[in-house]
N, C-alpha and C positions, 0 to 999 in steps of 0.2 A: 890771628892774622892769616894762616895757613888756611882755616874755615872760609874766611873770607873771599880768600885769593882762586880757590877752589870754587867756588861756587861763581862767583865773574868768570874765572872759565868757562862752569858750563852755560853761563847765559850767551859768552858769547862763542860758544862750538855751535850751541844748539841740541846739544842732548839733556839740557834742562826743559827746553821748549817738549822735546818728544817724549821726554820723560812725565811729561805733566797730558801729551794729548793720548800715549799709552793708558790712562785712569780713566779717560769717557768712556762712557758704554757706546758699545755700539746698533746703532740703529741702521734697518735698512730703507730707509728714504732722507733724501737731503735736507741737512738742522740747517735754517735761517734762525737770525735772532732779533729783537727787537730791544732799544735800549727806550728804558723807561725810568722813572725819576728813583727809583731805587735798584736800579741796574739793569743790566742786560738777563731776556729771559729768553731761551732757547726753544723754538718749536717747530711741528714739520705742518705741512701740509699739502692737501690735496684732494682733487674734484672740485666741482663747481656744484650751484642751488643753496639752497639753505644751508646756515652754516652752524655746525655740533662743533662743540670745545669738549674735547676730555679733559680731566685731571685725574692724576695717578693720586697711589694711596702714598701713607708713609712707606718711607724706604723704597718708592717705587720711580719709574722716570717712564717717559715717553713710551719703551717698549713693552709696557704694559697695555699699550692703547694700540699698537700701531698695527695688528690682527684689526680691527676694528674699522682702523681709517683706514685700510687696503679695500675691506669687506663692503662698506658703508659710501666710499668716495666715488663710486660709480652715480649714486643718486644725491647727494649731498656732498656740502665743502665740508673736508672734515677739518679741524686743527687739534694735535696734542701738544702737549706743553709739558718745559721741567718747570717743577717750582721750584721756587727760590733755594736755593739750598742743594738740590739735587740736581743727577745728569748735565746736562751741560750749561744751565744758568747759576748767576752769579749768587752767591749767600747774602743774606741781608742779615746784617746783624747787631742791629739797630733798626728796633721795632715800633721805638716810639710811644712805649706803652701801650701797645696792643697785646695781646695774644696771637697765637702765631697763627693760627686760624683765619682770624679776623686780618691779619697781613696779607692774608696768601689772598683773600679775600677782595683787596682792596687790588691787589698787581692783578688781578681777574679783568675789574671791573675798567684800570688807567689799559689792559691790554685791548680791554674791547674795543674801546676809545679811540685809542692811537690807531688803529688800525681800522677803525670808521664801521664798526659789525653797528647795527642798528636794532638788528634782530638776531636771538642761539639760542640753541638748544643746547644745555648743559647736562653733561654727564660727567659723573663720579666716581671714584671705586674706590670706597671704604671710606679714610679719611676724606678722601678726593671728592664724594659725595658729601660729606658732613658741609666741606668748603664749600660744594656749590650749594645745599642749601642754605648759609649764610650771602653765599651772592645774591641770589633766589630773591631771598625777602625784602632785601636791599636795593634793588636792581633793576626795574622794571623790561630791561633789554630780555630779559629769561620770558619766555616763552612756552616751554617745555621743558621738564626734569628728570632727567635718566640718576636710577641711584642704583648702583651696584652695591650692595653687600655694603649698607650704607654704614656709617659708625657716628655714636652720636646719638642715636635712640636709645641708649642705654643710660639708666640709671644710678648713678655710684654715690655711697657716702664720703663723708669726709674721710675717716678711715682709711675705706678703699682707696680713695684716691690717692691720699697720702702713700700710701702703700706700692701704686702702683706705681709714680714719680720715682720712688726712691729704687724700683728694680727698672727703671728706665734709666739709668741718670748718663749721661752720654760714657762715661767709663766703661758699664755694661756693654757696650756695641763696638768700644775701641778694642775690648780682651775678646772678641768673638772669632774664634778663630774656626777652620775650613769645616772641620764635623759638627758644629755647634750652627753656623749658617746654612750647611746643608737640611740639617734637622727642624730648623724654623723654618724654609722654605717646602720643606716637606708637608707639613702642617697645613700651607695654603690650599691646596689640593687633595682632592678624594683621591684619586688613581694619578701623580701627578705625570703629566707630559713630558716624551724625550726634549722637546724644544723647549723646555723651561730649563735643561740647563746653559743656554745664552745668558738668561739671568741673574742664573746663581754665579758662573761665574765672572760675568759684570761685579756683581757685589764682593765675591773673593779680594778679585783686585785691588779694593778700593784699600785692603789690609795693609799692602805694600806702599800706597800712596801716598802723597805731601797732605792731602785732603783729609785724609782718616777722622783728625779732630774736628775738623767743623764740619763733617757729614755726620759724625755721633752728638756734636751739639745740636745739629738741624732735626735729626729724629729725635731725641731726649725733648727739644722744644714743642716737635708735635705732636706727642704725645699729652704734654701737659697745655697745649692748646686745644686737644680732643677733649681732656676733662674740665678744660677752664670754660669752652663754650659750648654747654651742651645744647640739644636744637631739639627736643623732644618735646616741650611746652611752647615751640612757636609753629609747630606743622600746619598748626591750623589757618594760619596765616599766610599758607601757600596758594594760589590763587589760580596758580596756572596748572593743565594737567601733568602729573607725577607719578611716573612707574617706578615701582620698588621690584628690586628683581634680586633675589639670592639663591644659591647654591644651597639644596636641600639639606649638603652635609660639611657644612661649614662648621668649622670646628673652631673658631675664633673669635666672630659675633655671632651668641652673646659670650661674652665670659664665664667659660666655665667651669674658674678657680672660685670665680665669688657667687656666681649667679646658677647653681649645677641644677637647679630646678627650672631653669628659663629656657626654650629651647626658640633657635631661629624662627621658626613658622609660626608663633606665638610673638615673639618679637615684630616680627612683618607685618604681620595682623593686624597687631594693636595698633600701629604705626600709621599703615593702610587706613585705621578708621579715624583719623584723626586729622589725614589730608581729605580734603574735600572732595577733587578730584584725582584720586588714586588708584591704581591698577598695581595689582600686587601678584607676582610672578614668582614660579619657582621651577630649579631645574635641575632634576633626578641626577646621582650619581655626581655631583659637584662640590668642591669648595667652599673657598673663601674668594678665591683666585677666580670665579667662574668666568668671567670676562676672557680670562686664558686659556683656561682648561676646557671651556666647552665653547669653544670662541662662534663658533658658526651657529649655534641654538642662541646664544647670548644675542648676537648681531639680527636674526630672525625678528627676535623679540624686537628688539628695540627700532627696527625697520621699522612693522607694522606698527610701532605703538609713536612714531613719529610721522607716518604718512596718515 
């Protein structure tokens, strides 16, 4: 009864309210949000002409993009977006027997919609590529396909996969505490950036949070929504032009617990010859993160490969 009484308190002081807007990351341009038949989904935008949608990776939200839409919104509308689950949009959790992929896939496709895009340029990063190329094939509004450090090309057995579900499982990312996030966030990057730690500690935060459990469900999900829909046997069915662009020194795709003889540029390659119209990019002295880390060589690229 105490618990109870406690907590009506703070809804009605108000330091429940601050205590839950203290967990958003923050970004620097103004989150508009848009409600759609599975909730409300947060994004920024900005500039005018032709309009680019990013989607962040797992674990990632809006300020993985917004180097980009700063860089990019001089000549194009940009939009970034959280997914469901992340940053400041609402968790869906009820998926309807989808894979979460194919979810994220479909709030893409009712976002274009409601908001009347006719024509985008989709770009990706990582997982956030895997998802736009499932919108891609799906979609005829795609136009053009930016894939950053795409995920999803890769090949896993049952084993593996099994394997790797069970060292994801949302508990692993609830016990993850400060030197163990710094160390995965490490990893994203060759040399990594002062200004990535805005990032790392956005996601510290999240430890202290009401959130914790359904942000470690929502990564635990996409993760086994990376292995449930792999996109590597439908490349060919892309139709529109597709730049594959990675970070030389990506130390994350491919996997190199399972896969230590497979190396990125061999991965892209292959990848590159199996879309049609593919342009395959790489850039010295980079990540996994390279969208981050080398933001302005990143943003070049994909300038000229959209004009």
């Amino acid at each position: 009864m105490k618990i109870l009484v406690h907590i009506l308190f703070l809804l009605l002081s108000g330091d429940y309210a601050n205590a839950q807007d203290s967990c958003l990351p923050k970004y620097d341009l103004p989150v508009k949000s848009i409600s759609l038949g599975a909730g409300k989904i947060a994004y920024v935008e900005k500039g005018k002409g032709k309009t680019i949608l990013f989607i962040h990776g797992l674990g990632g939200n809006i300020a993985h993009w917004t180097k980009s839409v700063n860089y990019l919104s001089p000549g194009f509308r940009c939009i970034a977006i959280d997914l469901p689950g992340y940053g400041w949009s609402q968790r869906i959790a009820d998926t309807k027997g989808r894979d979460q992929l194919q979810m994220y896939a479909d709030v893409i496709a009712e976002f274009l919609r409601r908001k009347k895009i006719k024509k985008v340029y989709l770009a990706g990063h990582s997982m956030g590529a895997q998802v736009a190329i499932i919108t891609a094939l799906q979609n005829r509004k795609v136009k053009k396909l930016v894939l950053v450090s795409p995920a999803g090309l890769e090949t896993f057995s049952d084993k593996e996969r099994q394997l790797l579900e069970m060292a994801t499982a949302p508990a692993t990312f609830e016990k993850q505490d400060e030197p163990v996030i710094r160390n995965n966030f490490k990893l994203n990057f060759f040399d990594q950036p002062a200004d990535a730690e805005v990032l790392i500690r956005d996601r510290i935060r999240i430890r202290n949070c009401p959130i914790l459990g359904a942000y470690s469900e929502t990564v635990s999900a996409g993760v086994k929504g990376m292995l449930a829909h792999p996109v590597r046997d439908s490349l060919r069915y892309l139709s529109m032009p597709v730049l594959i662009l990675f970070g030389r020194n990506d130390a994350l795709i491919p996997n190199k617990y399972f896969h230590p003889g497979l190396t990125t540029a061999t991965l892209a390659k292959e990848a590159g010859s199996l879309v049609p119209k593919a342009s395959v990019e790489f850039i010295e002295k980079a990540g996994h993160m390279v969208n981050f880390e080398k933001n302005t060589e990143t943003n070049s690229i994909i300038k000229k490969f959209l004009q």
